[in-house]
PDB file of N, H, CA, C and O in Angstrom:
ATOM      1  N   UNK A   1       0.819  -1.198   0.000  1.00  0.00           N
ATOM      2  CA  UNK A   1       0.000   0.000   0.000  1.00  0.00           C
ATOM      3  C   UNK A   1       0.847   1.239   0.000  1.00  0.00           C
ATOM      4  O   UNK A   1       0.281   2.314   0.196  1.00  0.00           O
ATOM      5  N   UNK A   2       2.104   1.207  -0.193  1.00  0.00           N
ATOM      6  H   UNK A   2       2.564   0.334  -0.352  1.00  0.00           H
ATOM      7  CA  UNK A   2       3.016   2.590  -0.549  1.00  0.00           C
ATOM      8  C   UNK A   2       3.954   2.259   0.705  1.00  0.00           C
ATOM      9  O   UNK A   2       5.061   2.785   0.588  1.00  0.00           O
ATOM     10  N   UNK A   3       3.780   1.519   1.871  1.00  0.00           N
ATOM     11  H   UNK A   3       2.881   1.092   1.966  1.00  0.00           H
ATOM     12  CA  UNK A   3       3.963   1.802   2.842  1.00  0.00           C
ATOM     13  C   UNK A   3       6.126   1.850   2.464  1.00  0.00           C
ATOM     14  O   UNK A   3       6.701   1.140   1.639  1.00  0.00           O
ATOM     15  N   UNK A   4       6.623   2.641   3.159  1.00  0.00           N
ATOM     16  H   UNK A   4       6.155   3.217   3.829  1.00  0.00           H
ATOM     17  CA  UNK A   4       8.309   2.572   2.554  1.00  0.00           C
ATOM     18  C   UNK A   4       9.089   2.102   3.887  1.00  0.00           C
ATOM     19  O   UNK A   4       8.897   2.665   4.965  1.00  0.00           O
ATOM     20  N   UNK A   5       9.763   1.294   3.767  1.00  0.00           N
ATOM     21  H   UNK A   5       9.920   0.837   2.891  1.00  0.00           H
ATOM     22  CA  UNK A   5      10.731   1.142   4.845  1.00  0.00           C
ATOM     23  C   UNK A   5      12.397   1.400   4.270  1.00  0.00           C
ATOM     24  O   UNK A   5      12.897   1.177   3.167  1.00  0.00           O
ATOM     25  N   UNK A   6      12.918   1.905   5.403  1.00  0.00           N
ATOM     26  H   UNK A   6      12.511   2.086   6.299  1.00  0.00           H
ATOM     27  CA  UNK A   6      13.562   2.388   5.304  1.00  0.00           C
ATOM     28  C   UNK A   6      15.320   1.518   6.213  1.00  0.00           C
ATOM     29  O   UNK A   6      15.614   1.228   7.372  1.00  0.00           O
ATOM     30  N   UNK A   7      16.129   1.399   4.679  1.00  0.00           N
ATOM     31  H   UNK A   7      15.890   1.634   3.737  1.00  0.00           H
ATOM     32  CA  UNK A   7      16.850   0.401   5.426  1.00  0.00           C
ATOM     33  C   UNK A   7      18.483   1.073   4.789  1.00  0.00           C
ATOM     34  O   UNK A   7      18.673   1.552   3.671  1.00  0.00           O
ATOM     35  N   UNK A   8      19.378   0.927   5.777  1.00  0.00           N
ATOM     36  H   UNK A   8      19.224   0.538   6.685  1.00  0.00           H
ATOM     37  CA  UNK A   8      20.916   1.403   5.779  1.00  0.00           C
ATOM     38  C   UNK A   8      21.338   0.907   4.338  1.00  0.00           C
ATOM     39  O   UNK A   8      21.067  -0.164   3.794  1.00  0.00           O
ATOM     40  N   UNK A   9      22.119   2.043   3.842  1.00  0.00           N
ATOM     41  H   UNK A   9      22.339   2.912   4.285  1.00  0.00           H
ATOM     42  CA  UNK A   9      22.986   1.746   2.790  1.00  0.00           C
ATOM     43  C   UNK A   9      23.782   0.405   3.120  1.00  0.00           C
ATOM     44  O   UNK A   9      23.585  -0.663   2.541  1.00  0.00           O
ATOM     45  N   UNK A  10      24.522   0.574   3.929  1.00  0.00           N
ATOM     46  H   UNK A  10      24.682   1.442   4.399  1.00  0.00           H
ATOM     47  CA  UNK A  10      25.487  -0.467   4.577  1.00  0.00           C
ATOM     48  C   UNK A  10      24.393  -1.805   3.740  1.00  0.00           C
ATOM     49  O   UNK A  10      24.648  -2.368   2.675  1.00  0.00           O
ATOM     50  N   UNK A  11      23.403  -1.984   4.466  1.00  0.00           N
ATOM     51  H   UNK A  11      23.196  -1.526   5.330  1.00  0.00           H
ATOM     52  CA  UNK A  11      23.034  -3.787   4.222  1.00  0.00           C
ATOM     53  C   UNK A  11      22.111  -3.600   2.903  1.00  0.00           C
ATOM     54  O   UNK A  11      21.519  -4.592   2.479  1.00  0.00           O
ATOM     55  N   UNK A  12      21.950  -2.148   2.133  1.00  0.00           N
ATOM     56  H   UNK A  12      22.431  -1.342   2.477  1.00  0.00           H
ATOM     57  CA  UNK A  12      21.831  -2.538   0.799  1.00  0.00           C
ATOM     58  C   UNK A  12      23.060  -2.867   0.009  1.00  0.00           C
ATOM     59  O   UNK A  12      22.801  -3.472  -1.032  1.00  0.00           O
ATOM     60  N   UNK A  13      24.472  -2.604   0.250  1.00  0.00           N
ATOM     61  H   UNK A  13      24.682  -2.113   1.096  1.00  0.00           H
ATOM     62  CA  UNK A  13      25.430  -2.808  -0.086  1.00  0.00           C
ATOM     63  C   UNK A  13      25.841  -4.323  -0.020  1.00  0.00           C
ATOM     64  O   UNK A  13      26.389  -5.090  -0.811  1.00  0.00           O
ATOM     65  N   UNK A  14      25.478  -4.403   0.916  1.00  0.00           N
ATOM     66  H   UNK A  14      25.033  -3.780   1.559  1.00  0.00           H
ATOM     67  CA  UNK A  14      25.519  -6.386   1.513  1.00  0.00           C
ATOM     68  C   UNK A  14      24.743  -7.055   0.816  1.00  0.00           C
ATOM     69  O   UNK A  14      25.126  -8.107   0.304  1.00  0.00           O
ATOM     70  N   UNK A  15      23.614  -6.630   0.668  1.00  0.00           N
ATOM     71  H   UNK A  15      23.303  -5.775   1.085  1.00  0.00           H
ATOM     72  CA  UNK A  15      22.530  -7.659  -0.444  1.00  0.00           C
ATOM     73  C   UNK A  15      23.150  -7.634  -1.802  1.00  0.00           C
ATOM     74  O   UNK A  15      23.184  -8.725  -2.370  1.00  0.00           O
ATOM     75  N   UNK A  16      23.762  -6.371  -2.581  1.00  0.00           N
ATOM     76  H   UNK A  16      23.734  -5.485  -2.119  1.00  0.00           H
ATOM     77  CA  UNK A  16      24.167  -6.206  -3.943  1.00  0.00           C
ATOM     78  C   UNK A  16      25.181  -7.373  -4.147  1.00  0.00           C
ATOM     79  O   UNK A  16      25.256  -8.249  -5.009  1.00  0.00           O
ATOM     80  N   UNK A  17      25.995  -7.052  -2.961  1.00  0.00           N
ATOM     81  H   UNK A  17      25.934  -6.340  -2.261  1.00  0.00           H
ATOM     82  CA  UNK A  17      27.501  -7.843  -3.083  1.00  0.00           C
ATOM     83  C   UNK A  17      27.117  -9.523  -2.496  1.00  0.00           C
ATOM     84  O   UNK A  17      28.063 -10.301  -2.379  1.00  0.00           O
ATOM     85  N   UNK A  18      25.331 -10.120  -2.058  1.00  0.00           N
ATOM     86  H   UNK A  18      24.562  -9.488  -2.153  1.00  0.00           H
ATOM     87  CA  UNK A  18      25.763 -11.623  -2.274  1.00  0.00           C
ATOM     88  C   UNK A  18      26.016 -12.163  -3.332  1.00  0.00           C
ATOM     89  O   UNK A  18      25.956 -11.549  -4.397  1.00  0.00           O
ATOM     90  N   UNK A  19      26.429 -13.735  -3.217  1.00  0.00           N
ATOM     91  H   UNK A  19      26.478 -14.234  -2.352  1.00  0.00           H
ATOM     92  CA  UNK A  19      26.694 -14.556  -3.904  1.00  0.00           C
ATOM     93  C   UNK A  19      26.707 -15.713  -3.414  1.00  0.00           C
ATOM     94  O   UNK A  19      27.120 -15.928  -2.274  1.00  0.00           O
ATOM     95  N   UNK A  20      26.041 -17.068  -4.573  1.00  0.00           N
ATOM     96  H   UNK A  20      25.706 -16.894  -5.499  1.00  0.00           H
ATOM     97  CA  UNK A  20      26.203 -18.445  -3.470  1.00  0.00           C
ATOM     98  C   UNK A  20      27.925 -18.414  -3.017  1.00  0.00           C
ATOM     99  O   UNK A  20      28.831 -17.635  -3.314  1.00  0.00           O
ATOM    100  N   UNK A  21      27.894 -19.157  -2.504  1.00  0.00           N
ATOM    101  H   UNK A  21      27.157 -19.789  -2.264  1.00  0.00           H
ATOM    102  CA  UNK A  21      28.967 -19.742  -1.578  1.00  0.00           C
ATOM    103  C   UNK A  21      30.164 -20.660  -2.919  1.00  0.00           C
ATOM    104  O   UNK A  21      29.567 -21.636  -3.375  1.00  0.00           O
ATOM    105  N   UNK A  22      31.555 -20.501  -3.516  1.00  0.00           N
ATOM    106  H   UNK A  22      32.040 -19.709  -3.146  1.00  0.00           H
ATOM    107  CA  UNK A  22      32.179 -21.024  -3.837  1.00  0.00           C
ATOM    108  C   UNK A  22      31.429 -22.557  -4.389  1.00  0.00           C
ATOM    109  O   UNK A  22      31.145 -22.981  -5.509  1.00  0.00           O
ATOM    110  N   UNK A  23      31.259 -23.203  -2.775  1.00  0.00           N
ATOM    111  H   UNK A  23      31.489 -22.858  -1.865  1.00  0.00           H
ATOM    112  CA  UNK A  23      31.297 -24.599  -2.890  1.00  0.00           C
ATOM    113  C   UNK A  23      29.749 -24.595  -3.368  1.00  0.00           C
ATOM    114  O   UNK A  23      29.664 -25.290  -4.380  1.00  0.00           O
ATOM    115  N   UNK A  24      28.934 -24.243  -3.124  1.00  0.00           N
ATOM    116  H   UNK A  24      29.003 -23.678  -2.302  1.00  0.00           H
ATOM    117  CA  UNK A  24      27.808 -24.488  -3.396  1.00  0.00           C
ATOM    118  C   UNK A  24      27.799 -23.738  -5.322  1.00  0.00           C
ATOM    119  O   UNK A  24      27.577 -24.568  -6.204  1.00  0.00           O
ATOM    120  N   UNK A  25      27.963 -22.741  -5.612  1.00  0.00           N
ATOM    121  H   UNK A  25      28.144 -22.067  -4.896  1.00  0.00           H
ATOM    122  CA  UNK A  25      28.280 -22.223  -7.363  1.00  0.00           C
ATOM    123  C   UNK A  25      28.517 -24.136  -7.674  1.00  0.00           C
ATOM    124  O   UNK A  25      27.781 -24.940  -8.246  1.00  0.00           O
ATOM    125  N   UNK A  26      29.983 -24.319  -6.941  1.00  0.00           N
ATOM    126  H   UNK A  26      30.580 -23.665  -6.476  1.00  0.00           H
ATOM    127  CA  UNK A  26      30.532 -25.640  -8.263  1.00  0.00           C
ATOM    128  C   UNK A  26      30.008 -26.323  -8.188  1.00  0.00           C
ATOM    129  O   UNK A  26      30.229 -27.213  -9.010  1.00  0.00           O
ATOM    130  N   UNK A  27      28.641 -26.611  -6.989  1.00  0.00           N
ATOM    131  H   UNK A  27      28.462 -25.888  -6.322  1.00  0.00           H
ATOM    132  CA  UNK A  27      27.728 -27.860  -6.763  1.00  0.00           C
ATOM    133  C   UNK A  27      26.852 -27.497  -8.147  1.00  0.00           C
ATOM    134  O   UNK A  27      27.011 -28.014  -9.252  1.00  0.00           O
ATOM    135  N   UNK A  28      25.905 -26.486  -7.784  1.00  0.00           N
ATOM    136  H   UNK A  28      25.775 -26.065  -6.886  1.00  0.00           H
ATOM    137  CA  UNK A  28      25.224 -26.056  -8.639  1.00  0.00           C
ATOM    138  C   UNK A  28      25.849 -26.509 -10.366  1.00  0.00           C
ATOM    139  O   UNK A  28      25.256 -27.433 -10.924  1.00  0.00           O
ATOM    140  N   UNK A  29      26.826 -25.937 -10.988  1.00  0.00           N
ATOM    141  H   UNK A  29      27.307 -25.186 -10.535  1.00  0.00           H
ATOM    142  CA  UNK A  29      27.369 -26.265 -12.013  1.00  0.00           C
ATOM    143  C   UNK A  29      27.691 -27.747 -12.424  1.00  0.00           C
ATOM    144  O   UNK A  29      27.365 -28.308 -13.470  1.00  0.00           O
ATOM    145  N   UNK A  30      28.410 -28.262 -11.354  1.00  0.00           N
ATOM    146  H   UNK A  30      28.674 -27.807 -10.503  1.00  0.00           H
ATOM    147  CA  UNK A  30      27.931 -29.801 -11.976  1.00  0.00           C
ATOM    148  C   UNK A  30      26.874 -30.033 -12.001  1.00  0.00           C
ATOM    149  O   UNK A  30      26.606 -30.108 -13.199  1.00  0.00           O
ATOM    150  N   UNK A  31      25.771 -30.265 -11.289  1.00  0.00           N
ATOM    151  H   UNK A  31      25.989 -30.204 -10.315  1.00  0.00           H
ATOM    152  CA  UNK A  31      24.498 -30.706 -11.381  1.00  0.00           C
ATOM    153  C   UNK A  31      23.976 -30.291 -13.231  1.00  0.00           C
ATOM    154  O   UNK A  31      23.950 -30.951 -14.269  1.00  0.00           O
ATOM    155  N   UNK A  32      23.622 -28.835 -12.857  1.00  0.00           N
ATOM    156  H   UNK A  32      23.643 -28.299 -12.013  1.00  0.00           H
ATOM    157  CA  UNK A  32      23.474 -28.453 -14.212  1.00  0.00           C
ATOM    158  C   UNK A  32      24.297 -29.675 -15.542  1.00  0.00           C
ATOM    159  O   UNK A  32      23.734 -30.543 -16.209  1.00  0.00           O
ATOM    160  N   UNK A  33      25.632 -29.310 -15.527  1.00  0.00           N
ATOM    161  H   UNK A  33      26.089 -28.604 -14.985  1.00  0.00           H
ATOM    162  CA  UNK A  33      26.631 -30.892 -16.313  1.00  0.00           C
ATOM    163  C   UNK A  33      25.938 -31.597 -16.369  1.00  0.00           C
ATOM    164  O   UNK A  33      25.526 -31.590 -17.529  1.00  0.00           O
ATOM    165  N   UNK A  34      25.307 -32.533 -15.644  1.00  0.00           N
ATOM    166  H   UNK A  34      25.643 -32.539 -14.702  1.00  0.00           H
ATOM    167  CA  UNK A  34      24.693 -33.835 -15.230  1.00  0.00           C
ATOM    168  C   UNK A  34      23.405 -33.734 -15.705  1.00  0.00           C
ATOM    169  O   UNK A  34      22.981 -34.775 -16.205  1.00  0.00           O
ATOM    170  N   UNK A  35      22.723 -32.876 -15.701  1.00  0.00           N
ATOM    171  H   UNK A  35      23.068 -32.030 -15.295  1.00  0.00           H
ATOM    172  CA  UNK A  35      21.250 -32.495 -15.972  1.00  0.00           C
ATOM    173  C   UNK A  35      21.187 -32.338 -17.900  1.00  0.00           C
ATOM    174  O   UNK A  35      20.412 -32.704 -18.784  1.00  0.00           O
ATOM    175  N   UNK A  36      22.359 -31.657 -17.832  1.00  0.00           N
ATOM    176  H   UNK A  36      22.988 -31.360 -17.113  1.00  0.00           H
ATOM    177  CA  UNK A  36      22.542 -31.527 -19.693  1.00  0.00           C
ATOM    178  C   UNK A  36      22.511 -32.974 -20.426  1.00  0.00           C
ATOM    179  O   UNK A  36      21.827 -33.512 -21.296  1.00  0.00           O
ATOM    180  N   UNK A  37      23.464 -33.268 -19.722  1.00  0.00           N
ATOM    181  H   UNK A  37      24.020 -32.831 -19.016  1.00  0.00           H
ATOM    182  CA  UNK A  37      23.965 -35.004 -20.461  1.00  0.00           C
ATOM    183  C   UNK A  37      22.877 -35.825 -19.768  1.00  0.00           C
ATOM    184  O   UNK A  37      23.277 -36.976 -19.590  1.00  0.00           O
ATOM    185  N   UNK A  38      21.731 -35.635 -19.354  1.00  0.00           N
ATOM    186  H   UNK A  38      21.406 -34.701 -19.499  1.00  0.00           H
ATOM    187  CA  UNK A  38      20.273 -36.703 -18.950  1.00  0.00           C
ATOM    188  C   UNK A  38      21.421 -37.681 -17.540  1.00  0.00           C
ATOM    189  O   UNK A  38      21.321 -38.887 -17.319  1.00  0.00           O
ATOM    190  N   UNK A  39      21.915 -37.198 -17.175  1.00  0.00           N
ATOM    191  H   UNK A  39      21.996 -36.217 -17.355  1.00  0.00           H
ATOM    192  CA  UNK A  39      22.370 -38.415 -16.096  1.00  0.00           C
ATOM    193  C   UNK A  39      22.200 -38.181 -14.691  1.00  0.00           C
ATOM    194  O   UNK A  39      22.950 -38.846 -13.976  1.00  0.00           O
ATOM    195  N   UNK A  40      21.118 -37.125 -13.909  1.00  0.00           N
ATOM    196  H   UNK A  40      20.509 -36.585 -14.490  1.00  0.00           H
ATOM    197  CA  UNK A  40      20.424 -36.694 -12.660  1.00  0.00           C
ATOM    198  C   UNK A  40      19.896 -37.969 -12.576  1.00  0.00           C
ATOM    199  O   UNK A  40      19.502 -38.765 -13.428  1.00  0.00           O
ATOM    200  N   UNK A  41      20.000 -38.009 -10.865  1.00  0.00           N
ATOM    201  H   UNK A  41      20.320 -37.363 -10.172  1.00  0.00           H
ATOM    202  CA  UNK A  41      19.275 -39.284 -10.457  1.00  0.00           C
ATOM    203  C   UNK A  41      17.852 -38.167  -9.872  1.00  0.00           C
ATOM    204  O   UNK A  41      17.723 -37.070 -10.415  1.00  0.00           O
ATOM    205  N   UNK A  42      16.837 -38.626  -8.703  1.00  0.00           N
ATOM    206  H   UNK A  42      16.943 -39.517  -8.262  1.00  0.00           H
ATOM    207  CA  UNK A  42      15.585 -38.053  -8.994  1.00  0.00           C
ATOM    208  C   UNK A  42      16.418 -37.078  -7.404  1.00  0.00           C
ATOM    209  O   UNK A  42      16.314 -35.858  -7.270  1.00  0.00           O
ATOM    210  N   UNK A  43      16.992 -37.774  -6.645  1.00  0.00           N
ATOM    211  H   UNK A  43      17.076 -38.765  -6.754  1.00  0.00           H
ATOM    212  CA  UNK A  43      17.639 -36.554  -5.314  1.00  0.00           C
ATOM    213  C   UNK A  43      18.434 -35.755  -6.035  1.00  0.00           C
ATOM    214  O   UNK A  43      18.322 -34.583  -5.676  1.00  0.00           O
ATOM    215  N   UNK A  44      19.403 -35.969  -7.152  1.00  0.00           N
ATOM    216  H   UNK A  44      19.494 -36.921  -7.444  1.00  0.00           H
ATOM    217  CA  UNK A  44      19.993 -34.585  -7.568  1.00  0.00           C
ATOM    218  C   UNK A  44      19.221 -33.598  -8.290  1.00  0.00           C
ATOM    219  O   UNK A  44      19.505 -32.400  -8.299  1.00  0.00           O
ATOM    220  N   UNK A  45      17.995 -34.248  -9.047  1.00  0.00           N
ATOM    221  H   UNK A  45      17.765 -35.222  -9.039  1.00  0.00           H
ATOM    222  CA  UNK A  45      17.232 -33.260  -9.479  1.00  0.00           C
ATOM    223  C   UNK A  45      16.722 -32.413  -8.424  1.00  0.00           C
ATOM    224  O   UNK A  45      17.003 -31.215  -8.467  1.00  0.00           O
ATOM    225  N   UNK A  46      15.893 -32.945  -7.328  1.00  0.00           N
ATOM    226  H   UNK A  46      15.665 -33.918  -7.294  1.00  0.00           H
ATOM    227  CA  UNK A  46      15.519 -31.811  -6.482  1.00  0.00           C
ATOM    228  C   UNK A  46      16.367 -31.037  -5.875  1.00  0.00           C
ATOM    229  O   UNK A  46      16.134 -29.878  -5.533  1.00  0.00           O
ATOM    230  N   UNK A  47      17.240 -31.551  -5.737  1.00  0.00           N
ATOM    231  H   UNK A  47      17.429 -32.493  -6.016  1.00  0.00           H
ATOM    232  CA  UNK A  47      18.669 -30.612  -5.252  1.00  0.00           C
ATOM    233  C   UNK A  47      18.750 -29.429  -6.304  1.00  0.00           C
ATOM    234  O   UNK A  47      18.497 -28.283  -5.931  1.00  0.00           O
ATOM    235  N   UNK A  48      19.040 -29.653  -7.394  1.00  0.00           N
ATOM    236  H   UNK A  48      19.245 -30.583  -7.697  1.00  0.00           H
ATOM    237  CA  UNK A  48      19.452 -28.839  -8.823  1.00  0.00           C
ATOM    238  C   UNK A  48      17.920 -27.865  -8.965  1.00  0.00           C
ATOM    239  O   UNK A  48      18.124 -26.726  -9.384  1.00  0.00           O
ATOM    240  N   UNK A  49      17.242 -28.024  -8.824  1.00  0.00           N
ATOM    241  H   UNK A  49      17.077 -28.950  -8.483  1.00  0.00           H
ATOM    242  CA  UNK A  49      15.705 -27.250  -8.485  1.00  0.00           C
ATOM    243  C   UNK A  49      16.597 -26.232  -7.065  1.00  0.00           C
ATOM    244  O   UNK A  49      17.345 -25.254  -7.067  1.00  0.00           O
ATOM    245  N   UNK A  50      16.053 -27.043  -6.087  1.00  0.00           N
ATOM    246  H   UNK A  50      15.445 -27.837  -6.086  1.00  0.00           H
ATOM    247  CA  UNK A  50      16.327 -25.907  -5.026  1.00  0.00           C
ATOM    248  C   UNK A  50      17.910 -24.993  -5.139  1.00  0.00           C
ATOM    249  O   UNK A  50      17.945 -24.097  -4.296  1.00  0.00           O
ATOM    250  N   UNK A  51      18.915 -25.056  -5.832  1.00  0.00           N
ATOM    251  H   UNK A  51      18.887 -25.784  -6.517  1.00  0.00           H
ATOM    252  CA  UNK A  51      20.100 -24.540  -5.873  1.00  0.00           C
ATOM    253  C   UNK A  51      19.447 -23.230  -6.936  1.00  0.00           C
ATOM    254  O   UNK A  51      19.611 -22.011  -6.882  1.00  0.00           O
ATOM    255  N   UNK A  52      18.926 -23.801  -7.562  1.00  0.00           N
ATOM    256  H   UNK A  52      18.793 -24.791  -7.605  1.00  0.00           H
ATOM    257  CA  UNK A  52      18.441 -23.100  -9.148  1.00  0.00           C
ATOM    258  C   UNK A  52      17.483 -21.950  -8.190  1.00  0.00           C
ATOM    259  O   UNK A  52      17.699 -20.738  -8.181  1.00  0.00           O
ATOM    260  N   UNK A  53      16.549 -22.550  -7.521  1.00  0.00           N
ATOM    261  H   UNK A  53      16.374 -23.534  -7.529  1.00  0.00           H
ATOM    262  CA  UNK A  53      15.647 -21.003  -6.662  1.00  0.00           C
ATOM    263  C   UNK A  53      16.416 -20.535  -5.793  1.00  0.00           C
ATOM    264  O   UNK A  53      16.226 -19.419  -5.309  1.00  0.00           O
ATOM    265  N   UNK A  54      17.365 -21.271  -5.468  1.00  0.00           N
ATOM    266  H   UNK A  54      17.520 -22.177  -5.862  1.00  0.00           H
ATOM    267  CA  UNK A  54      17.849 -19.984  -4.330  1.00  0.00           C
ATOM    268  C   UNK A  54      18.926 -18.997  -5.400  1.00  0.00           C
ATOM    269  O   UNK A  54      18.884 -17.773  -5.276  1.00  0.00           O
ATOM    270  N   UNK A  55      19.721 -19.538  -6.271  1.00  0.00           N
ATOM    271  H   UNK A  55      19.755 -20.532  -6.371  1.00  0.00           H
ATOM    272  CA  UNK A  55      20.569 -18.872  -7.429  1.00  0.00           C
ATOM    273  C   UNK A  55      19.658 -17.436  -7.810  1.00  0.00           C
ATOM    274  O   UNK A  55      20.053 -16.272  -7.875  1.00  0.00           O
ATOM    275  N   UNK A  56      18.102 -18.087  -8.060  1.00  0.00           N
ATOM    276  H   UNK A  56      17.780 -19.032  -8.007  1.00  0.00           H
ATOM    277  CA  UNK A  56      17.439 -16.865  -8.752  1.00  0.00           C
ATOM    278  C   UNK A  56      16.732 -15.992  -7.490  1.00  0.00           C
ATOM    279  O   UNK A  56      16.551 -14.776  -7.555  1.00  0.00           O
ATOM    280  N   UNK A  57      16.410 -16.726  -6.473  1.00  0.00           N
ATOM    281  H   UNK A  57      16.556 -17.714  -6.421  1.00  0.00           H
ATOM    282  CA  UNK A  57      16.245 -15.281  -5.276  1.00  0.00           C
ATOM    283  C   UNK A  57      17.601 -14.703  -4.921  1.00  0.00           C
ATOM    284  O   UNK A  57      17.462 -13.602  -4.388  1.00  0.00           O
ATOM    285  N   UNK A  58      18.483 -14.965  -5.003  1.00  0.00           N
ATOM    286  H   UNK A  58      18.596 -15.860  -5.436  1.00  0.00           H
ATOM    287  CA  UNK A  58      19.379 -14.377  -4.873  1.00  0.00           C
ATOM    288  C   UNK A  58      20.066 -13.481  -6.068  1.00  0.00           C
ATOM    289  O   UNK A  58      21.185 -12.984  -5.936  1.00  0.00           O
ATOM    290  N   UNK A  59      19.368 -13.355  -7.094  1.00  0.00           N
ATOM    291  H   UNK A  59      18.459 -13.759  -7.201  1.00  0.00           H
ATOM    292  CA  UNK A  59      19.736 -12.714  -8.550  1.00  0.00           C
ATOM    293  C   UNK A  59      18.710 -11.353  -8.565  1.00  0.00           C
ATOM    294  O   UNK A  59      18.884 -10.260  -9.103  1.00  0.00           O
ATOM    295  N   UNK A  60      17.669 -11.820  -7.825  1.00  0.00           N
ATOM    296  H   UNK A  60      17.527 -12.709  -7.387  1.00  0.00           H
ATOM    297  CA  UNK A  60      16.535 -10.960  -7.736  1.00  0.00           C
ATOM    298  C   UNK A  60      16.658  -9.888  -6.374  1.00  0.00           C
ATOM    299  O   UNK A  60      16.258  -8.726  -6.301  1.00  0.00           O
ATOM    300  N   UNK A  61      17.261 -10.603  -5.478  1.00  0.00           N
ATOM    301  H   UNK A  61      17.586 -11.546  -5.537  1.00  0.00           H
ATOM    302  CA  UNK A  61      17.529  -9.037  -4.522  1.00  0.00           C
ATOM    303  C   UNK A  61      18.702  -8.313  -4.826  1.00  0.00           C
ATOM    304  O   UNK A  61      18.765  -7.084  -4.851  1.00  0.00           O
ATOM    305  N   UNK A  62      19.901  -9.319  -5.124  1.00  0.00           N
ATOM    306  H   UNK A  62      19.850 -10.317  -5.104  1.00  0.00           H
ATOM    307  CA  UNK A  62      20.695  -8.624  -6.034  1.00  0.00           C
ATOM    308  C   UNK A  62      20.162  -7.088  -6.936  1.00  0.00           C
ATOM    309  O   UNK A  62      20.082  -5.909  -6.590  1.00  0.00           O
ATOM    310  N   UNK A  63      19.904  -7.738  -8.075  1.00  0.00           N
ATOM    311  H   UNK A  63      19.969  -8.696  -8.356  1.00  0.00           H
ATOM    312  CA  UNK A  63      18.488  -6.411  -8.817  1.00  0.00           C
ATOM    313  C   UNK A  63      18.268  -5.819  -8.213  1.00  0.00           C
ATOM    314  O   UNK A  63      18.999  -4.860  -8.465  1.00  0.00           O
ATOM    315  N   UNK A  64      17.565  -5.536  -7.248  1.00  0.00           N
ATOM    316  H   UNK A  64      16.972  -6.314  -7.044  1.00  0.00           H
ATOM    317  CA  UNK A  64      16.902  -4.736  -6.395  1.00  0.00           C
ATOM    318  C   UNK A  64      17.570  -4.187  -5.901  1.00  0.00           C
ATOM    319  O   UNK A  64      17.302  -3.014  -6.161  1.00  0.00           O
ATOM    320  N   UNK A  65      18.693  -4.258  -5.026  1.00  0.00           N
ATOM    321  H   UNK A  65      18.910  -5.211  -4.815  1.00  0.00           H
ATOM    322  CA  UNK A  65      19.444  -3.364  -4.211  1.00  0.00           C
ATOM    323  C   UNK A  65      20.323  -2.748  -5.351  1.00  0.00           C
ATOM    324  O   UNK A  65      20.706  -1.600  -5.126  1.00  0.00           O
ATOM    325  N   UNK A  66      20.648  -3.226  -6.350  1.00  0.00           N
ATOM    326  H   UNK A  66      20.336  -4.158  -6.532  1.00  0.00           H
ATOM    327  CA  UNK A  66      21.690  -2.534  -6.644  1.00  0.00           C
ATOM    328  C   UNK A  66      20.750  -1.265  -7.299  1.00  0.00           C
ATOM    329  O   UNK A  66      20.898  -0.076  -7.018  1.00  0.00           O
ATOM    330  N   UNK A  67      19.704  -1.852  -8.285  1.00  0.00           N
ATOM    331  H   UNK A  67      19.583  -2.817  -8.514  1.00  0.00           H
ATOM    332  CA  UNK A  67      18.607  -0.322  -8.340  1.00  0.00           C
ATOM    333  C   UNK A  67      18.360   0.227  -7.841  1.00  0.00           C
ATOM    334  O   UNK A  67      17.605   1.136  -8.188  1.00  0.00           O
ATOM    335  N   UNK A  68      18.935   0.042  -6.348  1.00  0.00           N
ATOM    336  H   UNK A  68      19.548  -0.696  -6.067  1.00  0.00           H
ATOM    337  CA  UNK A  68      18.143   1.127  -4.836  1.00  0.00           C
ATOM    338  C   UNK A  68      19.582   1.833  -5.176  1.00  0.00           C
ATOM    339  O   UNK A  68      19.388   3.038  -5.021  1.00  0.00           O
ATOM    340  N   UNK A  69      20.510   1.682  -5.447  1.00  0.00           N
ATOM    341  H   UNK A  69      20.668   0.702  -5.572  1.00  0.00           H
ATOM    342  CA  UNK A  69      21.909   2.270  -5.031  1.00  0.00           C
ATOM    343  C   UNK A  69      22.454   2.880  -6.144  1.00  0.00           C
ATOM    344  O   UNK A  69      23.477   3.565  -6.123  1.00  0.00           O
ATOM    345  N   UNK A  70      21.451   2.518  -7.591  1.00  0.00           N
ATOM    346  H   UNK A  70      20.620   1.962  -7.608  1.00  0.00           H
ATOM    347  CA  UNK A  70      21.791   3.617  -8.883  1.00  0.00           C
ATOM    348  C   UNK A  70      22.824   3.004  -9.504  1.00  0.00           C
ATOM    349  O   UNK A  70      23.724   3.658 -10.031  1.00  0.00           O
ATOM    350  N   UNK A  71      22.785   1.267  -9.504  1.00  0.00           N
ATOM    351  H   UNK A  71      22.054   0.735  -9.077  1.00  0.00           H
ATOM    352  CA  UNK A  71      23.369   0.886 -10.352  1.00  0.00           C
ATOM    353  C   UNK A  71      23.245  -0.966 -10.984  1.00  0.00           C
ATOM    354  O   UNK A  71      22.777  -2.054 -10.648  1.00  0.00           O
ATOM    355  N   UNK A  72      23.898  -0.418 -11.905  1.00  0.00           N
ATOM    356  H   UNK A  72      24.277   0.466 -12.178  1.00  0.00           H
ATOM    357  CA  UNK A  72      23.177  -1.611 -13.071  1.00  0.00           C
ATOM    358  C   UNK A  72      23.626  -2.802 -12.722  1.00  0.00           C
ATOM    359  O   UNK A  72      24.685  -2.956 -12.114  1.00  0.00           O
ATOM    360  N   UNK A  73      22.705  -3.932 -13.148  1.00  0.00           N
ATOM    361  H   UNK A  73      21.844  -3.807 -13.642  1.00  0.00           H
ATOM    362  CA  UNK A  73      23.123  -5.376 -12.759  1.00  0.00           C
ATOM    363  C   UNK A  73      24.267  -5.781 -13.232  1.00  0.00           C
ATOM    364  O   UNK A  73      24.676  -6.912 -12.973  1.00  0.00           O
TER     365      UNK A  73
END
């Protein structure tokens, strides 16, 4: 309803600058590998799902903060 909250540069700066975790990116990327070439069993698929939504909520506040801070993805 318009309502605005109001939150520190500081932890819009922190949201711009996440990223998964090293180990979790190269998890993610093999899976994907594995998913290309048909060779996911049915637990790495749901794994490769949930890596994949958190990749894209995390792409999406990304976006957002950095548009709060006047700059491009």
């Amino acid at each position: 309803m318009g309502d605005e909250i109001n939150i520190p540069r500081e932890m819009m700066e922190e949201i711009a600058a996440l990223r998964l975790p090293p180990k979790t990116d190269r998890r993610l990327q093999h899976l994907m590998d594995r998913n290309n070439d048909g060779r996911l069993t049915p637990m790495e698929r749901d794994e490769l799902e949930s890596l994949v939504e958190m990749s894209e909520t995390i792409s999406l506040m990304r976006a957002k903060a950095l548009r709060f801070l006047g700059r491009k993805p």
